[in-house]
C-alpha positions as CSV (number, residue, x, y, z in Angstrom):
1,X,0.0,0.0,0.0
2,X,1.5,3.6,-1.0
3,X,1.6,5.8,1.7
4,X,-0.5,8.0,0.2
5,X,-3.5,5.3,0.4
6,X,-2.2,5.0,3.8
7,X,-2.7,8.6,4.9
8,X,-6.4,8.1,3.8
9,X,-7.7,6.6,6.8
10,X,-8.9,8.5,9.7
11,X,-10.0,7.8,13.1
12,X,-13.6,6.8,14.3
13,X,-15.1,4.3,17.2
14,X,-16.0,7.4,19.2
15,X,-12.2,8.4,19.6
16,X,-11.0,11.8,18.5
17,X,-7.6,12.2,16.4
18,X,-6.6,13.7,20.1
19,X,-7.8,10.8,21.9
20,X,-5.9,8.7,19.7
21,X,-2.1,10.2,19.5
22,X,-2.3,10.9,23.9
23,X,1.0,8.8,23.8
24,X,0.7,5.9,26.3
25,X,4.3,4.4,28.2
26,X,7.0,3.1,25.7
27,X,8.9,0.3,26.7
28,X,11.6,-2.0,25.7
29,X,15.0,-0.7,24.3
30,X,16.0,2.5,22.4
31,X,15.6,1.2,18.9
32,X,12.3,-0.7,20.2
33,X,10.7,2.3,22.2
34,X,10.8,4.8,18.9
35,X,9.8,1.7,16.8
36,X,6.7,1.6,19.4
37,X,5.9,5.2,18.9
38,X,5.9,5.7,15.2
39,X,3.8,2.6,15.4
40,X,1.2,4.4,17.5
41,X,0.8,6.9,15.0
42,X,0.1,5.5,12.2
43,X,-1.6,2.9,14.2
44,X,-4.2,5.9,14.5
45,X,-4.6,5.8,10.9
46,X,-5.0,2.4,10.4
47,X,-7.4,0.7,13.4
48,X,-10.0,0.7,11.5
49,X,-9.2,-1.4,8.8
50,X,-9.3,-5.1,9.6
51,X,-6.2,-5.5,7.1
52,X,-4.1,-4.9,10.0
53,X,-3.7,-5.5,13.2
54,X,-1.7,-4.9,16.6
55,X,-1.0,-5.0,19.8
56,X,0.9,-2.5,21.6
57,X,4.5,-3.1,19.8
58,X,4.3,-2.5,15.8
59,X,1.4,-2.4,13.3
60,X,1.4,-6.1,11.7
61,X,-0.7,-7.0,8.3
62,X,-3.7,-9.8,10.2
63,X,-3.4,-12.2,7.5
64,X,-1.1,-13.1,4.1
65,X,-2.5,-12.1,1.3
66,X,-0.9,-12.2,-2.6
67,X,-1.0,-8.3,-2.7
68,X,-0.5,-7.4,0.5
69,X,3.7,-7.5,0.3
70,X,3.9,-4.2,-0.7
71,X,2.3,-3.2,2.5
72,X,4.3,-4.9,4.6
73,X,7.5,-3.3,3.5
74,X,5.8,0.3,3.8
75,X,5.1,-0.7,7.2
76,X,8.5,-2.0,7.7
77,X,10.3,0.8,6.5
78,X,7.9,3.4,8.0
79,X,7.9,1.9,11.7
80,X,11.0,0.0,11.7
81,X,9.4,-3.1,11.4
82,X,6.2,-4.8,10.2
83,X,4.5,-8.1,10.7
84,X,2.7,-10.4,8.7
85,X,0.5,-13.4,10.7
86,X,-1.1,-16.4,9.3
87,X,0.9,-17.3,6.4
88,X,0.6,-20.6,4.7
89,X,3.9,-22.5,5.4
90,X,3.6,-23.1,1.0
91,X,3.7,-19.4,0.9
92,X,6.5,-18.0,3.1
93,X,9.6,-18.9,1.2
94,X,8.5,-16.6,-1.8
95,X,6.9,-14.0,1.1
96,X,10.7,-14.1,2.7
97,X,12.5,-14.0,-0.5
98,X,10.3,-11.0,-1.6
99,X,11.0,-8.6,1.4
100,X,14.8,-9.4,1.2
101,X,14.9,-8.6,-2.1
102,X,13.3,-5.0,-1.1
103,X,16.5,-4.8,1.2
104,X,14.9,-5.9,4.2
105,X,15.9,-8.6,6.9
106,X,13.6,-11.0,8.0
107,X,12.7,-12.7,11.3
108,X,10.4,-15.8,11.5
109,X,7.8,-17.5,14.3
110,X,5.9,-20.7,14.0
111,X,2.2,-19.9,15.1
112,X,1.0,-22.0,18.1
113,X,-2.5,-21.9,19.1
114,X,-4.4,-23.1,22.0
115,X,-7.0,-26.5,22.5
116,X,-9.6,-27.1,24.2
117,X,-7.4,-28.7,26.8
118,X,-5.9,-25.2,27.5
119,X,-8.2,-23.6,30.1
120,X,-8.0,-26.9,32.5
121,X,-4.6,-26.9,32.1
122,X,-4.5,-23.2,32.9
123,X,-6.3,-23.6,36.3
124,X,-4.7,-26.8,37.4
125,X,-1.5,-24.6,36.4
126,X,-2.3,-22.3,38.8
127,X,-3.6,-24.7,41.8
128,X,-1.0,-27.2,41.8
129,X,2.0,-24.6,42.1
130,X,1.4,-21.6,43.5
131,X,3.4,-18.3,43.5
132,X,6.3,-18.0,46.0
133,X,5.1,-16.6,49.5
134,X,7.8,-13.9,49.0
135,X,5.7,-12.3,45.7
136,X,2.7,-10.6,45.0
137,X,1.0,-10.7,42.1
138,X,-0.1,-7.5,40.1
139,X,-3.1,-7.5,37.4
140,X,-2.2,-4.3,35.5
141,X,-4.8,-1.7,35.4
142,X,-5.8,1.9,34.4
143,X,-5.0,3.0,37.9
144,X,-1.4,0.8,38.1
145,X,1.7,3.3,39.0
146,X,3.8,3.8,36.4
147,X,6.6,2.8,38.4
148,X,5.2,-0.6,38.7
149,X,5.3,-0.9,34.4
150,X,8.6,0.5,34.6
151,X,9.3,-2.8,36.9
152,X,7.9,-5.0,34.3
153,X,9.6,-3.1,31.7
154,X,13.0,-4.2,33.4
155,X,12.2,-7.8,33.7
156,X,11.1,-8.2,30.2
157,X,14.2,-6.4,28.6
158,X,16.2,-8.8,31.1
159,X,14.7,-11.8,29.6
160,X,14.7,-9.6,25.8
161,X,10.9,-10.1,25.6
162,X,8.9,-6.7,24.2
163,X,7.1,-5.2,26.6
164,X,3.4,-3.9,24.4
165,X,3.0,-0.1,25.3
166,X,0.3,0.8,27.9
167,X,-2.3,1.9,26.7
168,X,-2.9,-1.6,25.4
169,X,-1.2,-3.7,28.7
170,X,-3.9,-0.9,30.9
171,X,-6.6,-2.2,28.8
172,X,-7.7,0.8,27.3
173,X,-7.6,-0.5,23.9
174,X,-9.6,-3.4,24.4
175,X,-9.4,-7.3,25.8
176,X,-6.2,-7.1,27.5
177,X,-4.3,-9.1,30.8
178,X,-1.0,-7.8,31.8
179,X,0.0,-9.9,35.1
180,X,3.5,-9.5,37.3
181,X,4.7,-11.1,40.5
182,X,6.9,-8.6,42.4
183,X,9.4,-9.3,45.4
184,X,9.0,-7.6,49.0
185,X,10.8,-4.9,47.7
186,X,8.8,-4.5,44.7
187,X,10.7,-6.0,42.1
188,X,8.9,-7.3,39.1
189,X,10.3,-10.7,38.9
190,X,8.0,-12.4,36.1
191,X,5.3,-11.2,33.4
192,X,3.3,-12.6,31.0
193,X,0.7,-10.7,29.4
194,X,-2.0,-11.2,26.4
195,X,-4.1,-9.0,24.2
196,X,-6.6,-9.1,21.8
197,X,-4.8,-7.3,18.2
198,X,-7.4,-8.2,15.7
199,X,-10.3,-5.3,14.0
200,X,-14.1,-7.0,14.7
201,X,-14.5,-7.3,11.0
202,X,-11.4,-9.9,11.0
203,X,-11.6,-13.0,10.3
204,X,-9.6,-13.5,13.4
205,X,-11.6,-11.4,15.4
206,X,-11.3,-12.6,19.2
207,X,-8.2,-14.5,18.2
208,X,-5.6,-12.9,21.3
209,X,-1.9,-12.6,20.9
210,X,-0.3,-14.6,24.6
211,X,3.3,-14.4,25.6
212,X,5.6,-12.0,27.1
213,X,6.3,-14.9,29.9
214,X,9.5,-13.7,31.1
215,X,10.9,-14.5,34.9
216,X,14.4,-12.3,36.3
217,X,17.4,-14.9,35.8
218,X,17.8,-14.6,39.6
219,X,14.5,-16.3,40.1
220,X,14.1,-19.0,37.3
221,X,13.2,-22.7,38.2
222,X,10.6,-21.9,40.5
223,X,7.4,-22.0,38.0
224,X,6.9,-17.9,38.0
225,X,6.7,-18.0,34.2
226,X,3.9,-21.0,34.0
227,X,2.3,-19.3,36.7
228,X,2.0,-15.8,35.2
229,X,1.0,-17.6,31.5
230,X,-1.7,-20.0,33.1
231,X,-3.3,-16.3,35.2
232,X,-3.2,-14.8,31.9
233,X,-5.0,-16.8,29.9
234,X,-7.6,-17.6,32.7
235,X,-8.1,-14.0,33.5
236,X,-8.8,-13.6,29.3
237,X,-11.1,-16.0,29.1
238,X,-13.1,-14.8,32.7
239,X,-13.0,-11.1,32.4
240,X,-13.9,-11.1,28.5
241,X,-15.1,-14.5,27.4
242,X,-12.1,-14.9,25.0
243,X,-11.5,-18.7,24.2
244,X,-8.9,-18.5,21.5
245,X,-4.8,-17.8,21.6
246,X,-2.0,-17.5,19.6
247,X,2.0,-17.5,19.9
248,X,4.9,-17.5,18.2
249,X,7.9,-19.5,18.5
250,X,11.0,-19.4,17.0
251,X,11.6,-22.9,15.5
252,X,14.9,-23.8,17.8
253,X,13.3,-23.2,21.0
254,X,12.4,-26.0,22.9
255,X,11.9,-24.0,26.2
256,X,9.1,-22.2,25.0
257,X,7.7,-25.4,22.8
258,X,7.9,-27.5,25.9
259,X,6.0,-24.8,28.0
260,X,3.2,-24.0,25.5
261,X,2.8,-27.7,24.7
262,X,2.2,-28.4,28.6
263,X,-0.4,-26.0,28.1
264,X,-2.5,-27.8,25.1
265,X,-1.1,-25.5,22.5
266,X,-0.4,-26.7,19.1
267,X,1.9,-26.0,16.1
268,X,0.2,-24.9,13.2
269,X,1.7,-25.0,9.4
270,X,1.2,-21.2,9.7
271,X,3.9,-18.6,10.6
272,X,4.8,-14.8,11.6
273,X,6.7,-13.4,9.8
274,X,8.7,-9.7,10.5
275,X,10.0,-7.2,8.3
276,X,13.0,-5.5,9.6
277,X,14.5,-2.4,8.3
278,X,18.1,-2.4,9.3
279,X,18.2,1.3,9.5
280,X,16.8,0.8,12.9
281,X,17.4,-2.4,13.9
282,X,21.2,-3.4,12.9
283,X,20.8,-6.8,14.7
284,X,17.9,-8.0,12.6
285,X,15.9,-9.2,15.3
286,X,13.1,-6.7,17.0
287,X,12.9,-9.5,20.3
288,X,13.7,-12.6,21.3
């Protein structure tokens, strides 16, 4: 899409242009934080289209499409980096090839999605082993001091998971969980968080993005992660009805397959694929 077709959407749901661009927290690194806020922006342009889609970090395309490359690398070169979900494993060689012939670098997940096994897996998750005594958990709300984000912010750049801005993780931009355990001196030692990214005119409409399970090194190997994952999805499915998940997982890591898998997640022959302009991300790699 040119960026002049781009410009061409406005606004609407009952949210003023104003409304829209009052900036929320920015997270993550440098490179990831201004990535975040240029995504914002045109994020305002875009939310009404069901083409896209997003969550809190970039502005992704919802679904592969044969004409829908070109938007991907406007996205990628506008924000830094840009998404595509749900593509065909037949279909993302030539997708890949494409965007690295447009000068881009390339980053890949395998979509895993949820069971019905999930949500009993969740809650015997969360009964079987509970929290340390010494933490508290922290459901993330409107009202949640930014110092307490700031805490969650650390832990996920420790682990070099992305934490989405606020105004999605505070819920103001619909179906959202963002859950924490903090120490006695209020330390955010683990997060997970998940998020509903999809337009209601999707086809993936109610479809959430889950992850973000990150726990401090000094604290691994007591279950925080599982923990925090199992209260997110729960509290998704409780608080807003929402039955369906997705994640992505990089093909050589077992950690996460093992995890997801203990929670009735599948792989699926469908994939994520990110556009990376290495302008403003050297490393080619926005997260882990």
């Amino acid at each position: 899409m040119a960026l002049g077709a781009i410009m061409a959407f406005v606004p609407s749901c009952g949210m003023t242009l104003h409304e829209t661009l009052d900036e929320p927290e920015f997270f993550g690194t440098p490179e990831q934080q201004a990535m975040a806020q240029r995504a914002w922006s045109l994020w305002a342009l875009l939310k009404d289209d069901p083409r896209y889609s997003s969550y809190g970090r970039g502005v992704a395309l919802a679904a592969a499409a044969a004409d829908n490359i070109p938007a991907q690398i406007a996205l990628a070169r506008i924000t830094g980096a840009g998404a595509c979900e749900h593509i065909p494993g037949r279909d993302l060689p030539g997708r890949r090839a494409a965007l690295e012939a447009a000068g881009l670098a390339t980053d890949g997940y395998v979509s895993w999605t949820n069971t019905p096994a999930t949500f009993d897996r969740a809650r015997q998750r969360l009964t079987a082993r509970p929290l340390p005594a010494d933490l508290s958990l922290v459901v993330v709300d409107a009202d949640t001091p930014a110092a307490v984000l700031a805490q969650i912010d650390a832990v996920t750049q420790a682990c070099e998971v992305f934490l989405p801005n606020g105004a999605y993780m505070r819920g103001r931009m619909g179906p959202a969980i963002c859950v924490a355990a903090l120490d006695g001196a209020g330390r955010a030692v683990g997060a997970a968080a998940s998020a509903d990214p999809f337009h209601p005119a999707s086809d993936h409409s109610g479809t959430c993005w889950w992850g973000m399970l990150s726990t401090h090194p000094e604290r691994r190997g007591e279950g925080i992660a599982s923990y925090l994952g199992a209260m997110a999805l729960i509290e998704m499915q409780d608080r807003f009805g929402m039955r369906r998940f997705f994640t992505g997982i990089r093909q050589d890591n077992a950690a996460s397959e093992a995890l997801c898998t203990g929670f009735g997640f599948a792989a699926q022959d469908e994939h994520i694929l990110v556009a990376i302009d290495p302008r403003h991300f050297a490393g080619g790699r926005v997260s882990k």
